[in-house]
C-alpha beads as a LAMMPS data file, in Angstrom:
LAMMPS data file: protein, C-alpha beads

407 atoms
406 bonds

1 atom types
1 bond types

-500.0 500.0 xlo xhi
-500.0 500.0 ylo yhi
-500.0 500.0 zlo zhi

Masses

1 110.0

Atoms # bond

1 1 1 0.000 0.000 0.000
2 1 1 1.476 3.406 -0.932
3 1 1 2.181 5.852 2.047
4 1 1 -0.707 8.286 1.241
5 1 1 -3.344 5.756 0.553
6 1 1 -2.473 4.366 3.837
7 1 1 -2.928 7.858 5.950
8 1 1 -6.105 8.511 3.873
9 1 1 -7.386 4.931 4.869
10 1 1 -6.219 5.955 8.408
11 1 1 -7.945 9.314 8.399
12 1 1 -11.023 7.539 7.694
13 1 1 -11.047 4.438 10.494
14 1 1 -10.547 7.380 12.193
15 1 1 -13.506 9.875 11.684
16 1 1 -15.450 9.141 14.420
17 1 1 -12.833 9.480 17.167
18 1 1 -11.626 12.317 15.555
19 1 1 -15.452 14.279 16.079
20 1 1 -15.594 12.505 19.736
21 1 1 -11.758 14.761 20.423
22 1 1 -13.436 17.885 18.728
23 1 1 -16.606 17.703 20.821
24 1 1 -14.267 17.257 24.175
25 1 1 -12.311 20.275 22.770
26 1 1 -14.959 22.316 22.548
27 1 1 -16.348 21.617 26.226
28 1 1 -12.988 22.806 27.325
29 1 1 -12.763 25.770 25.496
30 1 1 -16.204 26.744 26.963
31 1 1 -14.780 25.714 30.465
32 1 1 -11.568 27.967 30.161
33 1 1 -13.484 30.575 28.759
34 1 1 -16.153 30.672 31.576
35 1 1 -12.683 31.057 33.948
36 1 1 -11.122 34.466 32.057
37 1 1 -14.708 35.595 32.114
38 1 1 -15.339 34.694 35.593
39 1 1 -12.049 36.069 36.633
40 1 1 -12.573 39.121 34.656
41 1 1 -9.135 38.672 32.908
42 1 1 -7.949 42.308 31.823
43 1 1 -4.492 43.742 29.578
44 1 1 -3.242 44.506 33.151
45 1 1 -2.919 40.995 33.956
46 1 1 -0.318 40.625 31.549
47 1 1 1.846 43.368 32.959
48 1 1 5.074 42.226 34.409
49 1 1 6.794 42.794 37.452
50 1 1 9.702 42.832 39.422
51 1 1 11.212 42.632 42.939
52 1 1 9.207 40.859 45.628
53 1 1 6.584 40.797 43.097
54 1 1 3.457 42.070 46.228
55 1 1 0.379 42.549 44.842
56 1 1 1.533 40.933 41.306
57 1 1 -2.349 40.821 39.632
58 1 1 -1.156 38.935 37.379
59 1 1 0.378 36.143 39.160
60 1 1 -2.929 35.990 41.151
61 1 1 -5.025 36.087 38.428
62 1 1 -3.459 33.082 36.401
63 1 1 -3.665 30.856 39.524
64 1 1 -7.567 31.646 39.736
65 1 1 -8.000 31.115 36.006
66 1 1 -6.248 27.305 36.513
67 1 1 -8.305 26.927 39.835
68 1 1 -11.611 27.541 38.445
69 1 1 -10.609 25.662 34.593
70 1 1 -9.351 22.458 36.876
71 1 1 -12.499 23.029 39.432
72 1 1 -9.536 23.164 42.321
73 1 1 -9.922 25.895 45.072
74 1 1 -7.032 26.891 44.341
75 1 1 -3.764 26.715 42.268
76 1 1 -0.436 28.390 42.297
77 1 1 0.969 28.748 38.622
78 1 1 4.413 29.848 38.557
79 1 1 7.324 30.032 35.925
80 1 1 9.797 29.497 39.239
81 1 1 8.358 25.811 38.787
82 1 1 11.100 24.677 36.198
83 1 1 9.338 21.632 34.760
84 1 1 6.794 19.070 36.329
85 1 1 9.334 16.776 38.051
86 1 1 10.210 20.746 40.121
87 1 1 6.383 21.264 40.668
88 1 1 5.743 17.259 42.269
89 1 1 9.067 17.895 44.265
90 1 1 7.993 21.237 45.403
91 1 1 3.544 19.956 45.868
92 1 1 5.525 16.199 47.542
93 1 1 7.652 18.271 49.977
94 1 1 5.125 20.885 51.079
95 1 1 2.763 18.442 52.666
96 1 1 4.626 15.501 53.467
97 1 1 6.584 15.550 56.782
98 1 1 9.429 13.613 58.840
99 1 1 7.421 10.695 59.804
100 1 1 4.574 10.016 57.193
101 1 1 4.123 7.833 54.373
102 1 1 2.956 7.354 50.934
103 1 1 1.631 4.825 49.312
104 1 1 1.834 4.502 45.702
105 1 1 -0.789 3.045 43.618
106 1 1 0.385 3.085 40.245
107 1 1 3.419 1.165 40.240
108 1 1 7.181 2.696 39.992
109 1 1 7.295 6.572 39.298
110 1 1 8.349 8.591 36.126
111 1 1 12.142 7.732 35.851
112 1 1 13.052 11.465 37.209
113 1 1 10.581 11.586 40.389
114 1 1 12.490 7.783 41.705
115 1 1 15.363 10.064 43.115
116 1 1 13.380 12.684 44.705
117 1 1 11.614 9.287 46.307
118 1 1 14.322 7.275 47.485
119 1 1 17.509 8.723 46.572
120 1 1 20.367 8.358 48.736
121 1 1 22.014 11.167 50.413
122 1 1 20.393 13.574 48.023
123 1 1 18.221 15.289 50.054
124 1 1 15.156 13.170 49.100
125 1 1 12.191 12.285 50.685
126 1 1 13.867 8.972 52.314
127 1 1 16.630 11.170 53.372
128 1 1 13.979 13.373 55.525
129 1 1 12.491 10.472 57.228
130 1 1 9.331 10.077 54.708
131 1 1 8.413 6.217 53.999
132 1 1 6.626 4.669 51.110
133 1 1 4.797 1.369 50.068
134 1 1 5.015 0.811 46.166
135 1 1 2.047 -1.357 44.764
136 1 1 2.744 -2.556 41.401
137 1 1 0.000 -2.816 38.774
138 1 1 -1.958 -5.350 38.072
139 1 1 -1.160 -7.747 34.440
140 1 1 -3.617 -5.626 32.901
141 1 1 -2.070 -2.734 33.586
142 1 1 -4.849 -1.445 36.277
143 1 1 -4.802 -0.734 39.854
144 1 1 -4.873 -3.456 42.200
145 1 1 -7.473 -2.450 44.884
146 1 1 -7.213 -5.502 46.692
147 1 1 -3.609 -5.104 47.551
148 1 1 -4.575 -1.040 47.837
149 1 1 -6.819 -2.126 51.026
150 1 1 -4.735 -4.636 51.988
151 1 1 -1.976 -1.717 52.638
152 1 1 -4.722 0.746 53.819
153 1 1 -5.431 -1.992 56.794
154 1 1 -1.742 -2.683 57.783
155 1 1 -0.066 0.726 57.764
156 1 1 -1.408 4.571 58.370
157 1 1 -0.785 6.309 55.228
158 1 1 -0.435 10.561 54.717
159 1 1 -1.166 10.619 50.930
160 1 1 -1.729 8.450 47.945
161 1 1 -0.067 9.127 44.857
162 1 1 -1.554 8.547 41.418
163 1 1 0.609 8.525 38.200
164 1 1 -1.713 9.369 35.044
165 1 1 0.711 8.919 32.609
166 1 1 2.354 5.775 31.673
167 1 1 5.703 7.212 31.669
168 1 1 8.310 4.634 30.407
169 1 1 6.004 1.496 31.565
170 1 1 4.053 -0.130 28.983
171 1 1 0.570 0.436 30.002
172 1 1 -2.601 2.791 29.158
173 1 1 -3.036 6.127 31.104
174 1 1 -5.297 6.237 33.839
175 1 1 -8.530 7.799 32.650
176 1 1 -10.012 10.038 34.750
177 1 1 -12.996 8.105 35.905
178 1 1 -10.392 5.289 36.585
179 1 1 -9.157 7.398 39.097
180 1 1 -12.052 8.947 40.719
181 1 1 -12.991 5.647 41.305
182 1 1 -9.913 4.927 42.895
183 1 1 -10.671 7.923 45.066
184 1 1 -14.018 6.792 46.057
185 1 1 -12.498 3.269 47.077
186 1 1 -9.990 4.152 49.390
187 1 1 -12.254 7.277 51.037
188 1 1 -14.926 4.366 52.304
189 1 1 -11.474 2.260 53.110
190 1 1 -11.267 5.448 55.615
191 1 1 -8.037 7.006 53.671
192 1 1 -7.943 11.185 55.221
193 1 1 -4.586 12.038 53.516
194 1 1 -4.076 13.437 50.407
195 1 1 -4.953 12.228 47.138
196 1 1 -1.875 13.133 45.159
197 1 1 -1.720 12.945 41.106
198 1 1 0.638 13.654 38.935
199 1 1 -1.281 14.779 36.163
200 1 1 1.448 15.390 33.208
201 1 1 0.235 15.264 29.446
202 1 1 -3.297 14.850 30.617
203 1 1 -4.722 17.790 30.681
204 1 1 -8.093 18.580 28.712
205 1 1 -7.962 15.239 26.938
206 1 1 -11.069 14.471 28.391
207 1 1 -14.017 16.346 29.889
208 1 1 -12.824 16.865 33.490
209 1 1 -9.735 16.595 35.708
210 1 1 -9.344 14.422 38.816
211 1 1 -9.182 17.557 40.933
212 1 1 -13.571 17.809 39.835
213 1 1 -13.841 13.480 40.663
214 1 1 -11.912 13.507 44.491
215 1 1 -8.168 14.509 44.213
216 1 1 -6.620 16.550 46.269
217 1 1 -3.794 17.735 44.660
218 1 1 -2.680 17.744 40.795
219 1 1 0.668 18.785 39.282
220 1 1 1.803 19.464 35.932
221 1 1 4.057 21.592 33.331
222 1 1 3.099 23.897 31.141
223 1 1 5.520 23.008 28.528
224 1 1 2.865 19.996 28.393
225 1 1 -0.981 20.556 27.641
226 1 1 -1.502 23.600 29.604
227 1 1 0.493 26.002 28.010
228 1 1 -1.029 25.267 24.851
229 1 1 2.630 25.999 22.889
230 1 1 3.348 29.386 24.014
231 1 1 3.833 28.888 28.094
232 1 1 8.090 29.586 27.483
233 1 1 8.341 26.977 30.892
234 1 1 6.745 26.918 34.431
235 1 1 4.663 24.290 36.496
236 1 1 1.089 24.520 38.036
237 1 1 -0.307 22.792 41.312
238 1 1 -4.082 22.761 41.970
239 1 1 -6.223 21.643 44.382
240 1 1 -7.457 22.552 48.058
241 1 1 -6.394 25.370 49.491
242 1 1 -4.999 24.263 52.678
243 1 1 -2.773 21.934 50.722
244 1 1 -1.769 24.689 48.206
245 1 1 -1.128 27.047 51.283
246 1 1 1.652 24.376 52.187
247 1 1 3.392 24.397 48.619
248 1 1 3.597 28.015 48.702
249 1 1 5.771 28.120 51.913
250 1 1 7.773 25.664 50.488
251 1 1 8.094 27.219 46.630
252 1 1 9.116 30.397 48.772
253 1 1 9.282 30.574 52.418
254 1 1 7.235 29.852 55.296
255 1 1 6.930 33.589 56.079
256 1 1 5.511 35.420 53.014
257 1 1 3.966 31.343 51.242
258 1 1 2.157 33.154 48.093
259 1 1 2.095 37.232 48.719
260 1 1 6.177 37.346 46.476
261 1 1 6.917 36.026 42.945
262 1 1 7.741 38.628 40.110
263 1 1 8.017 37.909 36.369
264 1 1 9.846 40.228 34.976
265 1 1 8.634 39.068 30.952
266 1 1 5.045 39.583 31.399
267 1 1 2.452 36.916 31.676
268 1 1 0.535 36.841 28.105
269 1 1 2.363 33.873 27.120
270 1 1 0.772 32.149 30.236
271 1 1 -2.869 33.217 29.723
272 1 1 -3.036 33.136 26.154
273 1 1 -1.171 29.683 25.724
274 1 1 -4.128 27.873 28.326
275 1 1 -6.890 29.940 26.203
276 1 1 -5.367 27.934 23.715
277 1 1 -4.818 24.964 25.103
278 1 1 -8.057 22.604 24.428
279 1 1 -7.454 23.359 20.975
280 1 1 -3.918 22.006 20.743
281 1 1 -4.332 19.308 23.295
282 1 1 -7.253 17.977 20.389
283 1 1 -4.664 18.496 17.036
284 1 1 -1.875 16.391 19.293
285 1 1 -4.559 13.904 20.362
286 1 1 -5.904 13.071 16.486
287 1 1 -2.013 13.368 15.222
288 1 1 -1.195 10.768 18.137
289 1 1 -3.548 8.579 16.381
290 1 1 -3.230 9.095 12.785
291 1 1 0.382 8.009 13.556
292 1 1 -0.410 5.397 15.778
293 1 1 -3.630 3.844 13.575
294 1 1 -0.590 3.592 10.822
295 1 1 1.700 1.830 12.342
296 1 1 -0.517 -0.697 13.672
297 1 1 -1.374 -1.437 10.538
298 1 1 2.261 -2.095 9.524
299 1 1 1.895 -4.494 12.470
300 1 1 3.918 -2.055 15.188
301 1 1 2.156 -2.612 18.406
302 1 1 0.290 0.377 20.172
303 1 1 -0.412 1.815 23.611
304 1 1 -3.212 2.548 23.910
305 1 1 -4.736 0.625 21.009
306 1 1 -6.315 3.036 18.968
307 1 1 -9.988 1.704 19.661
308 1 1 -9.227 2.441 23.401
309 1 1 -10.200 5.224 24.937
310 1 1 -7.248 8.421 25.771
311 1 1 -6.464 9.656 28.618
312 1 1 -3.050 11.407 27.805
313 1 1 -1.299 13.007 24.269
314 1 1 1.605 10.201 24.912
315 1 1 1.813 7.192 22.744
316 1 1 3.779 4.218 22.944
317 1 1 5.125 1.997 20.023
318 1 1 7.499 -0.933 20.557
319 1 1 9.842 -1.871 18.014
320 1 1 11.797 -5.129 17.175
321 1 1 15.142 -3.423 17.176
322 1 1 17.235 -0.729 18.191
323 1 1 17.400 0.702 14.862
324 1 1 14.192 0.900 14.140
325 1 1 13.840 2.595 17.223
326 1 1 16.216 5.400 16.681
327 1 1 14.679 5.677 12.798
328 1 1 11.721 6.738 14.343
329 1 1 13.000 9.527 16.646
330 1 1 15.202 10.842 13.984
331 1 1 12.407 10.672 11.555
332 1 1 10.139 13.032 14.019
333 1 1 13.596 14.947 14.202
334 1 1 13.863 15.602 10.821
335 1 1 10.294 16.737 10.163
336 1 1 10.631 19.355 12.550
337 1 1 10.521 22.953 12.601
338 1 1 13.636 23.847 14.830
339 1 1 16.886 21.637 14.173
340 1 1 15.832 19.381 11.612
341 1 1 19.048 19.496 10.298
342 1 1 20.446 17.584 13.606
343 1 1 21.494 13.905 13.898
344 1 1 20.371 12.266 17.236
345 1 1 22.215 10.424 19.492
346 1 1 21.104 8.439 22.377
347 1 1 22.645 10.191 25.915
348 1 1 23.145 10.172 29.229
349 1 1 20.142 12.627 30.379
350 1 1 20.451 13.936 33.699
351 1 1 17.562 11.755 35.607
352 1 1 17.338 8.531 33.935
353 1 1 18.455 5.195 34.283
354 1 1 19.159 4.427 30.832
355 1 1 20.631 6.258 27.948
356 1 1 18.031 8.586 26.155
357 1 1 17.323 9.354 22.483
358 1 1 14.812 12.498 22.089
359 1 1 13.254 14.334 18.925
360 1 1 12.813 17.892 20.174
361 1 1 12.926 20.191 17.206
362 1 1 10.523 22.609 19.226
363 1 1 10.321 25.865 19.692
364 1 1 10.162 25.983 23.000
365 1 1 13.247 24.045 24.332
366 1 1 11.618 20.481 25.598
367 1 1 7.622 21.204 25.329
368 1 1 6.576 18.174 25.078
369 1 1 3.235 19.451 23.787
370 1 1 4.999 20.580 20.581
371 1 1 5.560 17.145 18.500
372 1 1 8.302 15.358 20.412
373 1 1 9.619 11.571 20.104
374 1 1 11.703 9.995 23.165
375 1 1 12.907 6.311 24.686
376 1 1 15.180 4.925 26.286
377 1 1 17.590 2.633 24.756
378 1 1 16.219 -0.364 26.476
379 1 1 14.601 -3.429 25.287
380 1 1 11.484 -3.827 24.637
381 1 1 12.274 -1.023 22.251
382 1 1 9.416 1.672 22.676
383 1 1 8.796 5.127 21.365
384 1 1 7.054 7.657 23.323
385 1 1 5.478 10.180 20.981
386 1 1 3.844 12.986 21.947
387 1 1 2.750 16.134 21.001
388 1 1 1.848 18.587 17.588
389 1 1 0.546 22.133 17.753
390 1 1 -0.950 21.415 14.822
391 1 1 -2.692 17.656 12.849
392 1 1 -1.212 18.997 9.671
393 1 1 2.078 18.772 11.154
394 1 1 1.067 15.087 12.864
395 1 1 0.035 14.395 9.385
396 1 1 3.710 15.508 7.932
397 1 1 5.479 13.670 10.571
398 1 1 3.616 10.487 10.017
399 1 1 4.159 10.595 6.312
400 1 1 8.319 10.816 7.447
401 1 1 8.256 8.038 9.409
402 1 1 6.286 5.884 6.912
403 1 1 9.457 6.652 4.613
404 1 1 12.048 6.205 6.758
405 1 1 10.127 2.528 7.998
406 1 1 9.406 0.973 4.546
407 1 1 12.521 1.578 2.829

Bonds

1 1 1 2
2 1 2 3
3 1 3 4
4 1 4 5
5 1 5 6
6 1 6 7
7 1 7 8
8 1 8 9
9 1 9 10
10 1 10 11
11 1 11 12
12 1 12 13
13 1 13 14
14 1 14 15
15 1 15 16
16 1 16 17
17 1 17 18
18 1 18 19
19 1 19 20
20 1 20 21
21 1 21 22
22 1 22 23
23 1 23 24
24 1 24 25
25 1 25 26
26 1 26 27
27 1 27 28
28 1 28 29
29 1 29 30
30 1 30 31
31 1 31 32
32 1 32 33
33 1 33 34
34 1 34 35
35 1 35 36
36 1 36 37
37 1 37 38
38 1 38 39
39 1 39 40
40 1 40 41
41 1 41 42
42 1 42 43
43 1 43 44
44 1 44 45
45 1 45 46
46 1 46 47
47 1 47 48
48 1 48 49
49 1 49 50
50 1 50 51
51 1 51 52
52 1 52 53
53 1 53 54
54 1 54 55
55 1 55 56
56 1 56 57
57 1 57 58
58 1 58 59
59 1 59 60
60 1 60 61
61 1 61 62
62 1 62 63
63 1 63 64
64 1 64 65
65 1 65 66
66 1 66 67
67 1 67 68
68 1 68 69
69 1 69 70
70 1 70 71
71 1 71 72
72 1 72 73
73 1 73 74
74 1 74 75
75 1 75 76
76 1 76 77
77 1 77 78
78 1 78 79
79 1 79 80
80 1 80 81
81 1 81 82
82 1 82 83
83 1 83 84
84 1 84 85
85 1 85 86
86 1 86 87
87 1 87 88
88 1 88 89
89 1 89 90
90 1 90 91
91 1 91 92
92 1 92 93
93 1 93 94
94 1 94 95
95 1 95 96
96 1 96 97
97 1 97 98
98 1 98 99
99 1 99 100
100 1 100 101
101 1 101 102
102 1 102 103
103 1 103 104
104 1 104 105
105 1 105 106
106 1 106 107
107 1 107 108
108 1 108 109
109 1 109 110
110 1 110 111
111 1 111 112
112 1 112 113
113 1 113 114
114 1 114 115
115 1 115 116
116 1 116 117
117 1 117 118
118 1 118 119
119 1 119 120
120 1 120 121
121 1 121 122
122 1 122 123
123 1 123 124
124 1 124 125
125 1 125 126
126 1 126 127
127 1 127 128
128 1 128 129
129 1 129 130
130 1 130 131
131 1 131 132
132 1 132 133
133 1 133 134
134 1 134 135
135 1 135 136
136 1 136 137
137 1 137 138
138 1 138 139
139 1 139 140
140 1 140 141
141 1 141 142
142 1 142 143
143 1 143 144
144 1 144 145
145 1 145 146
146 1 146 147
147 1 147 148
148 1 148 149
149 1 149 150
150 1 150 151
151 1 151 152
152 1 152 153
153 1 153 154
154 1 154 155
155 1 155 156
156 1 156 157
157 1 157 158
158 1 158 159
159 1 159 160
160 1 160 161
161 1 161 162
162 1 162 163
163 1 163 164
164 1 164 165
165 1 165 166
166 1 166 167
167 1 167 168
168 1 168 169
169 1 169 170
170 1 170 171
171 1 171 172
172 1 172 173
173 1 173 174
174 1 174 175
175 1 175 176
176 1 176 177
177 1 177 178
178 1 178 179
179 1 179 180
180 1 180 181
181 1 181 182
182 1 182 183
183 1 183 184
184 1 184 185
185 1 185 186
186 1 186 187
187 1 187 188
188 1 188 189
189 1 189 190
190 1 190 191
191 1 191 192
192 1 192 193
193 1 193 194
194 1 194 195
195 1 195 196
196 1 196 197
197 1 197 198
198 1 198 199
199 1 199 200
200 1 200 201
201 1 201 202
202 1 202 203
203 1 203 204
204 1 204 205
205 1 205 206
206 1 206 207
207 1 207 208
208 1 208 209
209 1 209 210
210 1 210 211
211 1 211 212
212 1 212 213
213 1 213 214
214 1 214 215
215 1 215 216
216 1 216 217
217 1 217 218
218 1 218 219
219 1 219 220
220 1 220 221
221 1 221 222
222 1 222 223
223 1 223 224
224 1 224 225
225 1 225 226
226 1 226 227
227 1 227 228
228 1 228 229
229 1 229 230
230 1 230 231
231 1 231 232
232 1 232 233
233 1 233 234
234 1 234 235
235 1 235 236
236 1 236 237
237 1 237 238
238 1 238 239
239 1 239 240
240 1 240 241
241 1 241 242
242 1 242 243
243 1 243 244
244 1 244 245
245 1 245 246
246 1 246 247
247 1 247 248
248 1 248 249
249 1 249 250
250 1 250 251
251 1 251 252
252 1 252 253
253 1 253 254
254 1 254 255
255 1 255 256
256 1 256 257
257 1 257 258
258 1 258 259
259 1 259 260
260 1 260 261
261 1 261 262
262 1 262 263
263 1 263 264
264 1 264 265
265 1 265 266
266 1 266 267
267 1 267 268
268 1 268 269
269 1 269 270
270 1 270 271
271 1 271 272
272 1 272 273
273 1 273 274
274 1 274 275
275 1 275 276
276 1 276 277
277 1 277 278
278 1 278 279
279 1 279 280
280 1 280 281
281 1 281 282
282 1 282 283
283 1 283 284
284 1 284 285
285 1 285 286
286 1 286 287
287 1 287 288
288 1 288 289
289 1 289 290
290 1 290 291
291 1 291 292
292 1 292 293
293 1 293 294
294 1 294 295
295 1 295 296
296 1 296 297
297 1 297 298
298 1 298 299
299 1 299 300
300 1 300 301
301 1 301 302
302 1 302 303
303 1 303 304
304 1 304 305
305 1 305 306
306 1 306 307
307 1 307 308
308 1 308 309
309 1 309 310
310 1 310 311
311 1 311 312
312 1 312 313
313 1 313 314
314 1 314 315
315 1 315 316
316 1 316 317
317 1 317 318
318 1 318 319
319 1 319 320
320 1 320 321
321 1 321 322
322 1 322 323
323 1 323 324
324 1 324 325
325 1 325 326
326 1 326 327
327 1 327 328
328 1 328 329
329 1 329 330
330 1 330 331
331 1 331 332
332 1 332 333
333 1 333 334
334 1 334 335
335 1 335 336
336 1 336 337
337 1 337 338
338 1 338 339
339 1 339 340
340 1 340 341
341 1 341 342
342 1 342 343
343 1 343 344
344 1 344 345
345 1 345 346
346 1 346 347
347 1 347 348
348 1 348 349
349 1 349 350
350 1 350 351
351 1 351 352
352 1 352 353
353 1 353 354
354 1 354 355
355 1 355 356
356 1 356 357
357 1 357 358
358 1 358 359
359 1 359 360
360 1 360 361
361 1 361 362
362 1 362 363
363 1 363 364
364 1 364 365
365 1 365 366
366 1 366 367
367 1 367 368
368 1 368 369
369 1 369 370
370 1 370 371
371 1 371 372
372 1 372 373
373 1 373 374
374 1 374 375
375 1 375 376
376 1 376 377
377 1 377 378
378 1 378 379
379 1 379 380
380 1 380 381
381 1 381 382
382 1 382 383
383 1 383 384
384 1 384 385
385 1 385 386
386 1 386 387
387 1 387 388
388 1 388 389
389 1 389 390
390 1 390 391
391 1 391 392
392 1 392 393
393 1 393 394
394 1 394 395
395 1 395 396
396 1 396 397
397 1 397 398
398 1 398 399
399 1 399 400
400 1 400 401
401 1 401 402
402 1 402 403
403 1 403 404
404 1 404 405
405 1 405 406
406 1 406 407
C-alpha cells in the first residue's frame, strides 16, 4: 500500500474518534473561557513585574483562572516551577513531613521523580524520614485495589499518589474516571490524607480533571498541555487550598507562602497559551492517532490501542530493534521545525536510568506538547510520541516516518 493511501485509509477508520476529540475540545474551550470571564481577565494581567513581586495581579489572576478551569480551590501557577518533576518535588515536599508515608498506587514513578523518592544522600524524601509502600500494577495494567486495602489496613498512610501517565512502563493512562474511582475506594477504606496525582500530558484530553472526581492535589508543566505551545516553561499545582497554602511556603518561604513572585517578561504567554490549550491538546490527540492507527497497521504494536479510549497526548510503540527505534525519533527529528538538520544520538540525560534518544525540534526548548519523540535505549524497544501544535504537522510527521520505515 502506498504511504498516502495508507494515511487517507487511516484518516477515515478514524472519523469518528476524531469528532468525539473535537466535541471534548470544545467543552474545554467553553470551560476555560467561563474562567477568564469569571475572573474578569484584563491587559493589566499581563503586565510584568519585578522585585518581591506584592500585589503581582497577574500572578494571582493566572492561579484563579487554573483553579476555576481544573475546578480546584485553588492553584499556584508559577514560571519558578522549572518543569513538572520541580512542581511534584515542590507539591511532595510541602505536605509531606518527617514521619509520614505514601503509598503509591500506580506502580514505579516517572524515571526522574524515583530520586526525589528514594535517593540516597540527596536530600530526598527517604533522606527526611518520609516512607513509602510501592504497589505494582496489576497484568492488565490497572490498579490493584485488593492489595490497595490490603496496605490501607496494615499501615497509616499521609497521601496516595496517582501517576496518570504511563511514563516509560508499557501500560494505558489512567482515565479520569479510573481514578475517581480509585478515590471513592480508598475514602470508604477510611483514607484522610491526600490524594496526590501527577497529572502530566493529561490535561483537557477528556471532559474533566481528577481535581472535579476527588483529588486533592494535581501537578503538571506547562511546557505539556496547559500552556497550549506558548507557556516559554513553568509548572502549576491545583487543588485545596490548605494543601496549596503548604506548597507556597515551600516554593518560597514559610513567612511570606504566596504574597512574592515577580516575572519580569510579562504573563501573556501564560494566559493566552491555556486559552489555547483545548485546541492544541485535540490536534496532538488526532495526530497521536493518525500516527499510531498507521503503524498498527504495519503491524507495530500500540499503547493505547487506537480503539481504546485516551487519557493522555503520549503514545507508545514498541519496536523489534534498536534501529528501528532510533529511525523513528530521527524521523520526528527531521520533520521538525527547529533543528531538523540535527542527527540524534542516544545520551546520558540527567535523571534517567538508561541512555536517552529524544526528537525535540521545538520551539520551545523540551515542550513536550509541541511534537516530540523519546525512549530509552532499552529493550522492549518503545517510542514515546507525543505532542503537535498542529494535525497537519502530525500528518507531515507520520508521512516521514512511513518513509524512513518501509525503505
Amino acid at each position: 500500500m502506498k504511504i498516502d493511501e495508507l494515511i487517507q485509509t487511516a484518516e477515515t477508520d478514524l472519523r469518528g474518534r476524531f469528532e468525539e476529540i473535537d466535541g471534548i475540545a470544545l467543552f474545554n474551550q467553553e470551560k476555560v473561557l467561563n474562567a477568564f470571564r469569571e475572573e474578569q481577565i484584563a491587559l493589566r494581567h499581563f503586565a510584568p513585574s519585578t522585585g518581591y513581586g506584592y500585589g503581582d495581579e497577574g500572578r494571582e489572576a493566572l492561579g484563579k483562572v487554573y483553579a476555576h478551569a481544573f475546578g480546584a480551590e485553588r492553584a499556584i501557577v508559577s514560571p519558578a516551577l522549572l518543569s513538572g518533576t520541580h512542581a511534584l518535588t515542590v507539591a511532595l515536599f510541602g505536605v509531606l513531613r518527617p514521619g509520614m508515608r505514601i503509598l503509591f498506587v500506580t506502580g514505579a514513578p516517572y524515571d526522574t521523580i524515583r530520586p526525589v523518592i528514594w535517593g540516597d544522600g540527596n536530600g530526598s524524601l527517604t533522606d527526611f524520614g518520609v516512607d513509602f509502600n510501592l504497589i505494582s500494577l496489576t497484568k492488565g495494567g490497572k490498579i490493584d485495589l485488593r492489595n490497595v486495602a490490603a496496605h490501607l489496613n496494615m499501615w497509616h498512610f499521609d497521601m496516595i499518589y496517582i501517576q496518570r501517565s504511563r511514563g516509560y512502563e508499557l501500560r494505558d493512562a489512567f482515565t479520569v474516571e479510573e481514578i475517581g474511582k480509585l478515590c471513592s475506594f480508598v475514602r470508604q477504606k477510611g483514607f484522610e490524607g491526600c490524594i496526590f496525582v501527577d497529572n502530566c500530558y493529561g490535561e483537557f484530553v477528556e471532559r474533566t480533571e481528577p481535581t472535579e472526581v476527588g483529588a486533592d492535589l494535581i501537578v503538571g508543566s506547562l511546557i505539556k498541555n496547559p500552556g497550549g505551545g506558548l507557556a516559554p516553561t513553568g509548572g502549576y499545582i491545583a487543588g485545596k487550598e490548605k494543601y496549596i497554602k503548604l506548597c507556597e511556603y515551600r516554593l518560597t518561604a514559610p513567612s511570606v507562602g504566596g504574597e512574592i513572585g515577580s516575572y519580569a517578561y510579562g504573563y501573556q504567554p501564560y494566559f493566552q497559551g491555556f486559552f489555547l490549550a483545548p485546541h492544541v491538546v485535540a490536534q496532538s490527540l488526532k495526530g497521536g492517532l493518525l500516527i499510531g492507527r498507521c503503524m498498527e497497521r504495519l503491524g507495530y504494536r500500540n499503547f493505547p490501542a487506537t480503539d481504546k479510549p485516551l487519557a493522555d497526548i503520549t503514545r507508545a510503540i514498541r519496536f523489534n530493534t534498536e534501529k528501528e527505534l532510533c529511525d523513528f525519533i530521527q524521523s520526528v527529528q527531521d520533520v521538525s521545525p527547529v533543528d531538523s538538520f540535527v542527527k540524534l544520538e542516544p545520551w546520558d540525560m540527567p535523571g534517567y536510568d538508561d541512555k536517552v534518544i529524544m526528537a525535540a525540534g521545538t520551539f520551545v526548548a523540551g515542550a513536550s506538547i509541541e511534537l516530540s519523540a523519546d525512549a530509552p535505549i532499552r529493550k522492549p524497544y518503545t517510542a514515546y510520541f507525543q505532542g503537535g501544535l498542529t494535525y497537519e504537522h502530525c500528518k507531515l510527521a507520520c508521512r516521514a516516518v512511513l518513509e524512513k520505515l518501509l525503505k
